[in-house]
GUMI-522544 format. One record per atom (N, C-alpha, C): residue number from 1; residue in one letter; atom name; z, y, x. Coordinates in steps of 0.05 Angstrom, whole numbers, plus 5000, padded with zeros to 4 digits. Each point is the difference from the previous one (the first is absolute). Last residue first. Layout:
REM GUMI-522544
PT  seq  type  atom     z     y     x
PT  NUM     a    CA     Z     Y     X
...
END
This chain:
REM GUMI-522544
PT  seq  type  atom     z     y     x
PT   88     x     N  7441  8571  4678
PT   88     x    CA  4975  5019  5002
PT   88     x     C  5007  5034  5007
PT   87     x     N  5058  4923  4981
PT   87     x    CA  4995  4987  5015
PT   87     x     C  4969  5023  5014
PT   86     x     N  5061  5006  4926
PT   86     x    CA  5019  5005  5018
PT   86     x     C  4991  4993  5028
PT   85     x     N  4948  4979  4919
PT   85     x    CA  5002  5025  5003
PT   85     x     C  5018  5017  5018
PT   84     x     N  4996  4899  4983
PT   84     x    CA  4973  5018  5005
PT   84     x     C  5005  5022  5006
PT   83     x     N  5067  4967  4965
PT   83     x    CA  5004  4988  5036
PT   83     x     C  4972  5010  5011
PT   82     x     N  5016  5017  4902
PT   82     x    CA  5011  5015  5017
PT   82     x     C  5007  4992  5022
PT   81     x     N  4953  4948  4946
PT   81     x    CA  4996  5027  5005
PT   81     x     C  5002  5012  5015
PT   80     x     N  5046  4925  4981
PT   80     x    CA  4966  4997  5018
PT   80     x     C  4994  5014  5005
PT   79     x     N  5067  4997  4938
PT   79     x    CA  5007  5002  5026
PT   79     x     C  4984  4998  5021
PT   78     x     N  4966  5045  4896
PT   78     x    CA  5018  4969  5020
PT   78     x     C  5003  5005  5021
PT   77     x     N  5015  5085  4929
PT   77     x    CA  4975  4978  5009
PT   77     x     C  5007  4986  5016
PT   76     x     N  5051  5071  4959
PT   76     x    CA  4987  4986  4983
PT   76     x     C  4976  4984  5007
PT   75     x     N  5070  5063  5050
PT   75     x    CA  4967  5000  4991
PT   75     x     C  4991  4994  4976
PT   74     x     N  5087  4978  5024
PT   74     x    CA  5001  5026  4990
PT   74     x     C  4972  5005  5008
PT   73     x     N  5009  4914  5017
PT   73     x    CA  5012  5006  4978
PT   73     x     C  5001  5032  4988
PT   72     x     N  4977  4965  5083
PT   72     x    CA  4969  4992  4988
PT   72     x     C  5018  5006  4969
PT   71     x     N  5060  5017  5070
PT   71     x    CA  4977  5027  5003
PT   71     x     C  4981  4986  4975
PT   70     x     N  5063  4939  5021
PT   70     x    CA  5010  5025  4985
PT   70     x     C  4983  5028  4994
PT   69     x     N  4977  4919  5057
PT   69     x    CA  5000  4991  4962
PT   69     x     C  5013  5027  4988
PT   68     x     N  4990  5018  5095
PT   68     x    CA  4979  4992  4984
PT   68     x     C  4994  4990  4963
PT   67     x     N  5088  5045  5043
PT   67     x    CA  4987  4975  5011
PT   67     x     C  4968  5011  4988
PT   66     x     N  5074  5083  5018
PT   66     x    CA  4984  4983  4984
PT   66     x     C  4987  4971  5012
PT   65     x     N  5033  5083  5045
PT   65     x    CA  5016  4971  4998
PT   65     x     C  5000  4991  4978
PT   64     x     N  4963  5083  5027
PT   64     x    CA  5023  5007  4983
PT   64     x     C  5017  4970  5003
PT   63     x     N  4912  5006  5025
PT   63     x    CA  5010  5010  5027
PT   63     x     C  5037  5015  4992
PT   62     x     N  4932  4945  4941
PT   62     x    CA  5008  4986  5032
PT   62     x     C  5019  5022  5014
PT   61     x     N  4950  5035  4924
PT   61     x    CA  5018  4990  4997
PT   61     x     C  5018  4985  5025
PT   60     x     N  4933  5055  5029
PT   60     x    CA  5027  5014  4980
PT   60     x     C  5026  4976  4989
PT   59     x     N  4905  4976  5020
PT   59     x    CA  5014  4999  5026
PT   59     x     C  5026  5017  5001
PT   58     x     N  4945  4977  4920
PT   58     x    CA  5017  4981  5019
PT   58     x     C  5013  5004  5014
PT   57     x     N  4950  5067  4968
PT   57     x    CA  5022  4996  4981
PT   57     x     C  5016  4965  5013
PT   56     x     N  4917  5041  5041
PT   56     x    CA  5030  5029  4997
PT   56     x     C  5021  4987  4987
PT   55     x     N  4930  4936  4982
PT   55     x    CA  5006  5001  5032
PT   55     x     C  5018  5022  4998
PT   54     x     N  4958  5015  4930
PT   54     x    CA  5020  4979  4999
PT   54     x     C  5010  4984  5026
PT   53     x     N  4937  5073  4992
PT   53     x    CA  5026  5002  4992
PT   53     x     C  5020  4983  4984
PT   52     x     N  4921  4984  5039
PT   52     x    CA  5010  5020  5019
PT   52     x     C  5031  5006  4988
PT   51     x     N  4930  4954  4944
PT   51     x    CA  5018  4977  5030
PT   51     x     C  5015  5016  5008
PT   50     x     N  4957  5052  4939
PT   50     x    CA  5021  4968  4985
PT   50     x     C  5016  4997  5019
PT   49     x     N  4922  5039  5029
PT   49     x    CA  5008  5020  4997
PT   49     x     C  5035  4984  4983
PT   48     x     N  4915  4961  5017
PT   48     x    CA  5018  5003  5020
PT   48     x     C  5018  5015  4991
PT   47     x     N  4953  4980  4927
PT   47     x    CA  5016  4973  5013
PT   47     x     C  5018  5013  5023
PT   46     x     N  4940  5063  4957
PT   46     x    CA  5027  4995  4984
PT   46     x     C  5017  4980  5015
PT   45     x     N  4917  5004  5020
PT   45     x    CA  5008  5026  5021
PT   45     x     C  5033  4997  4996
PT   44     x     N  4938  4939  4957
PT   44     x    CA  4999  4992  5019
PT   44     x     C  5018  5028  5021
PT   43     x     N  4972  5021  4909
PT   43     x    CA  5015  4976  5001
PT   43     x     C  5015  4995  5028
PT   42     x     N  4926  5058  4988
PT   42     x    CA  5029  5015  5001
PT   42     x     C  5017  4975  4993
PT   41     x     N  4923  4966  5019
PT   41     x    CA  5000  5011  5021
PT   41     x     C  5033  5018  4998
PT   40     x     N  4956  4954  4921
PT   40     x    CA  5012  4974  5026
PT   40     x     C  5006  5028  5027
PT   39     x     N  4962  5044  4928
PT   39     x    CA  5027  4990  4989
PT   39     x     C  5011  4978  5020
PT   38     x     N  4912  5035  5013
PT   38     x    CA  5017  5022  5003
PT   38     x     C  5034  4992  4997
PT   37     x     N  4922  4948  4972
PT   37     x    CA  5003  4994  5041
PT   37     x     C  5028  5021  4994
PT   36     x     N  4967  4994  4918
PT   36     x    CA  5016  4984  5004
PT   36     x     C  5007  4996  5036
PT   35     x     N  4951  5074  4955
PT   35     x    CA  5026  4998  5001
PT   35     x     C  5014  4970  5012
PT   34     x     N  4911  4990  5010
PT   34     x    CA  5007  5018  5007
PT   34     x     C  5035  5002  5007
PT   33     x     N  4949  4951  4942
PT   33     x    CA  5009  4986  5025
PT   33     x     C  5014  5021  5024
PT   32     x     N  4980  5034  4908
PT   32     x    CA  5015  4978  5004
PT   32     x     C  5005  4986  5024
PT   31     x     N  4918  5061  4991
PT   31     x    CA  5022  5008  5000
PT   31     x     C  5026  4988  4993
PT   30     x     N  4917  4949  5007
PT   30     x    CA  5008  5014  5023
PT   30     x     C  5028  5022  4996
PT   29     x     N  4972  4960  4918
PT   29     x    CA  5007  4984  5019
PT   29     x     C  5003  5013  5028
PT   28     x     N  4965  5059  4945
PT   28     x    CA  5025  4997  4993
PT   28     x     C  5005  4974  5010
PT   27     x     N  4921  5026  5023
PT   27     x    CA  5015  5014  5003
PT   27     x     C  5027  5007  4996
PT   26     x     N  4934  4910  5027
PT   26     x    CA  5008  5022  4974
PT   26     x     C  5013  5017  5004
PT   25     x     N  4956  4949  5080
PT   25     x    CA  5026  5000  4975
PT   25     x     C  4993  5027  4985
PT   24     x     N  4959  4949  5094
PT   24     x    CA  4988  5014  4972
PT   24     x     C  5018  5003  4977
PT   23     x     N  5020  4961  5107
PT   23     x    CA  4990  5006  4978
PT   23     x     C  5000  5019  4979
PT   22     x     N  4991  4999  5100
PT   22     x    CA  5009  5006  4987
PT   22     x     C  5000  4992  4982
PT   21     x     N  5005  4979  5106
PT   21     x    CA  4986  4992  4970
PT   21     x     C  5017  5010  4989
PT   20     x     N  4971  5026  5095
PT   20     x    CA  5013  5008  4976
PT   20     x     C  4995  4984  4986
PT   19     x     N  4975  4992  5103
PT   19     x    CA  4985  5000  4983
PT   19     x     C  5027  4999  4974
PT   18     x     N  4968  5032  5109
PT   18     x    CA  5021  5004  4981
PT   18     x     C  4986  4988  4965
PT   17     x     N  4962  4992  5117
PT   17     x    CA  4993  5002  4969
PT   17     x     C  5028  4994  4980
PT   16     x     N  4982  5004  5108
PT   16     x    CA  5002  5020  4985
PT   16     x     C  4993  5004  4967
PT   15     x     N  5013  4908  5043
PT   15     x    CA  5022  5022  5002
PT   15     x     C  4998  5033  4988
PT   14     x     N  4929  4931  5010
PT   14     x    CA  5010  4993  4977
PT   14     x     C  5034  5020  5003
PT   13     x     N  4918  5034  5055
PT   13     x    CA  5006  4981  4997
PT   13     x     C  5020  5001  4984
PT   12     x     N  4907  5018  4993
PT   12     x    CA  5019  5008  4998
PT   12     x     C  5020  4991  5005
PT   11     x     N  4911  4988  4957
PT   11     x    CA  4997  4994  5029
PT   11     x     C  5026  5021  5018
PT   10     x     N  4977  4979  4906
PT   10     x    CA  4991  5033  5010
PT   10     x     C  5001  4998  5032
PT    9     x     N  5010  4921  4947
PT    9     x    CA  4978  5009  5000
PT    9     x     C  4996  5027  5003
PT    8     x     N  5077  4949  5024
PT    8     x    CA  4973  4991  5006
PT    8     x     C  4978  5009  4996
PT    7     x     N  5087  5038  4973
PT    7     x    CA  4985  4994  5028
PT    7     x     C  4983  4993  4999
PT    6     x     N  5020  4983  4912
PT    6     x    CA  4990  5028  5010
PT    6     x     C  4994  5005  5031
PT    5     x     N  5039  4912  4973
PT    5     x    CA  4972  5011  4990
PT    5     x     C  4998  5029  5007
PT    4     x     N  5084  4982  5026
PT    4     x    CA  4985  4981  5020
PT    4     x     C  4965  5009  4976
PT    3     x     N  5067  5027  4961
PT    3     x    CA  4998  5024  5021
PT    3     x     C  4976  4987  5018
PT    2     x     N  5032  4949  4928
PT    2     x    CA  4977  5025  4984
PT    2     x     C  5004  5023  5033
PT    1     x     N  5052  4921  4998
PT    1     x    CA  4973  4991  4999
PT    1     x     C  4981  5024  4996
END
């Protein structure tokens, strides 16, 4: 709504208008959300990085003639899992 107003009245059209909301935070709230984006992102890196090598590690196991239940056992995680992960 705030691009379509501004077009309008700079007589513009509503495409070339980029509009940011920022709020106003405290400095030490802003810096919390901050770290905190920071911590979901190396989190989120940590995850693939899990998969990859646990996929290496399925497909290892499987490939020694391991079942699935046997692979989700020396993992330590369910057989769902590892049909996921054998599957990606």
């Amino acid at each position: 709504m705030a691009a379509d107003l501004i077009a309008a009245v700079s007589e513009i059209p509503a495409s070339e208008v980029d509009v940011l909301v920022a709020p106003n935070l405290d400095p030490v709230v802003l810096a919390e959300v901050e770290a905190a984006r920071k911590a979901v992102a190396a989190l989120d890196e940590q995850q693939r990085n899990v998969a990859a090598v646990s996929r290496q590690a399925v497909r290892h196991l499987r490939e020694i003639g391991l079942t699935g239940v046997d692979a989700a056992t020396v993992l330590g995680v369910s057989a769902q899992r590892v049909s996921q992960l054998a599957k990606s």
